[in-house]
N, C-alpha and C positions, 0 to 999 in steps of 0.2 A: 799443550800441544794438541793438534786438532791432525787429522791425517782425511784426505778426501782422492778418491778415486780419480784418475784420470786417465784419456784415450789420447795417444799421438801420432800423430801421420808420419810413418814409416816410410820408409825406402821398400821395405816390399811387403808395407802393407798396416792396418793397426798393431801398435804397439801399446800392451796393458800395462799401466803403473800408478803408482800409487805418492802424494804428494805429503809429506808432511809439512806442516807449518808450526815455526815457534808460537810459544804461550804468547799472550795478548797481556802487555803491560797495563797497568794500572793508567797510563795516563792515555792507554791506546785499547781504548776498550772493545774497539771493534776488530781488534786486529795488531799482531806487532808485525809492524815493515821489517824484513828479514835486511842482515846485514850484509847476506852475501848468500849464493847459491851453490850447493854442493849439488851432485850426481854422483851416485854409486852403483857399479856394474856387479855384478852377482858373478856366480861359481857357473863350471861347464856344464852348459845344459845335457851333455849325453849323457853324465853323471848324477843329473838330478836336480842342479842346480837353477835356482829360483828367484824372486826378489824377496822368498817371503824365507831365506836362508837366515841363521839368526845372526851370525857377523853383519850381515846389510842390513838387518833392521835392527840389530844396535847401534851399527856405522849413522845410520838417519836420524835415531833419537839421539845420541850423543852430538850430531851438527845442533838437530836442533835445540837443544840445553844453551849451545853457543850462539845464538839467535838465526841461526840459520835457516833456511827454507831448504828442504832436503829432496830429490825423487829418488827412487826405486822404481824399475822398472823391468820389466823381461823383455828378454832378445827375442826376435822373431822364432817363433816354431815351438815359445815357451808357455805355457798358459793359456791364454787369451791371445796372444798377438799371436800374429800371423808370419807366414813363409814356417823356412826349413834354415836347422844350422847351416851356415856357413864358414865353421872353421877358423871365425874371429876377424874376416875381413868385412863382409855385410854383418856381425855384430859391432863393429866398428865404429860402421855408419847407422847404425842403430841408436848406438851413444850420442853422439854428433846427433841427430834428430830430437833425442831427449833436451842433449844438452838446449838446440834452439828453444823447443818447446820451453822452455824453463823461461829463457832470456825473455820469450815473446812477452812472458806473464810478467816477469821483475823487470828487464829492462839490463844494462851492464851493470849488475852487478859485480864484485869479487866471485869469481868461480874458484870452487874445492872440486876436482877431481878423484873419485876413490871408488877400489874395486878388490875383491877376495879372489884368490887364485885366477885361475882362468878372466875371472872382470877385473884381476889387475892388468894381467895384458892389456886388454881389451882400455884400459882407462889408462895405460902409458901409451898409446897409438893415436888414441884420440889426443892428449896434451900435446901431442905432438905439432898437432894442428892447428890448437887453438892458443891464445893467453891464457893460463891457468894463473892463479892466486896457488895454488897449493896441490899436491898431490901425494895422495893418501895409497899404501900400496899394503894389501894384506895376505901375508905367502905367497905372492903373485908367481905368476905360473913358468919360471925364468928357462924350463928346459923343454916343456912342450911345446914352446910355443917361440916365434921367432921374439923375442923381448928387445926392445930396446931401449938405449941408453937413456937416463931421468936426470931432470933438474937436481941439480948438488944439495936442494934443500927439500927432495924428495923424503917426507916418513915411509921407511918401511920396515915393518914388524913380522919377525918370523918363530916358530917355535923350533926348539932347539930338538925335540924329537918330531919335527914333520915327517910322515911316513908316504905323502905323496911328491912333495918338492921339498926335497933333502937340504938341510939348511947348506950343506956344502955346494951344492950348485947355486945356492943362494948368494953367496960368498964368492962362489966363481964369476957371478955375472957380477956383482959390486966393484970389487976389485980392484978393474982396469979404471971405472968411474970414483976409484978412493970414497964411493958411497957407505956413508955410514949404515948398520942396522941394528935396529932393538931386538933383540931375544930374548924370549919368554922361555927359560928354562923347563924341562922337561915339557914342555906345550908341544901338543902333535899339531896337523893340519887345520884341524876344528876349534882349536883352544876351546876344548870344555872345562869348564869350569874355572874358565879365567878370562868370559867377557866384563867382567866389571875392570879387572884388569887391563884388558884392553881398552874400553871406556878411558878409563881415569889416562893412558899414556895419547892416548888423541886429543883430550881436553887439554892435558901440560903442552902439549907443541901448540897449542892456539893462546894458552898465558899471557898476556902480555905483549902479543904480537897486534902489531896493528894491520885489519881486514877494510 
């Protein structure tokens, strides 16, 4: 895996992120053509959250283990990129900017959609918009945030002691959608000390599946 910096032109302004790229096979020694393009949204930035969160940069190196070409990137107002929170509508379109930037480089690819709390919002708003291949949703943020309804073959993994999005409201928002969820027993918000755990349950949902 090789990971190289990148700048994208924002909605209100540069947007700092960072790109990883799968290993280079043996028969592609300059490079492995990814199979398909994931983007992953980070945690709320008034809370701290970053691309450099470690859910989102296991989320990237787990795509790419599955040949994926992966970005990470921060919302306006986070790091390096430019403007001020928006409260999840202009990070929105912040997504949607990434996501083009991506296309521009690969071309239509399969798109994976995936985001941690708050960048799960933010990454069920934008699928909304666009075709997604897949949509990846981690504690995503079902009660601060206006959430809406996901494709029936939406992953989404919650811990059974979340102490910021209560797996009950998690369940609440499911529900009406008969959407299934994996629960990681006693795992709070951050699942410490169970990203490999997580790792290994985003790898099985891609098994088999043809991208």
């Amino acid at each position: 895996m090789s990971i190289m910096k990148q700048e994208i032109t924002g909605p209100a302004g540069r947007l700092e992120a960072m790109l990883h790229l799968p290993k280079a096979s043996p028969e592609h020694s300059r490079g492995s053509e990814p199979r398909a393009l994931a983007v992953i949204a980070h945690p709320l930035p008034t809370m701290g959250g970053t691309m450099d969160n470690k859910i989102v940069t296991t989320l990237a190196k787990t795509f790419t283990e599955l040949g994926f070409s992966a970005l990470r990137f921060n919302f306006r107002g986070v790091g390096a990129s430019a403007g001020e929170f928006d409260n999840g509508k202009g990070e929105m379109q912040d997504m949607l900017a990434a996501i083009a930037h991506v296309r521009n480089a690969f071309g239509e690819l399969p798109l994976i959609l995936a985001g941690f709390s708050f960048g799960g919002y933010v990454a069920a708003c934008a699928a909304q918009q666009l075709q997604t291949h897949k949509l990846i949703l981690i504690a995503p943020a079902v009660v601060r945030f206006a959430m809406p309804a996901v494709p029936p073959d939406t992953l989404v993994i919650h811990g059974e002691q979340d102490e910021v999005i209560p797996l009950a409201d998690a369940l609440d928002w499911a529900r009406p959608q008969h959407l299934p969820l994996v629960v990681f027993p006693e795992a709070g918000h951050f699942f410490h000390g169970r990203l490999t755990q997580l790792k290994q349950s985003v790898l099985r949902e891609f098994n088999g599946c043809a991208i």
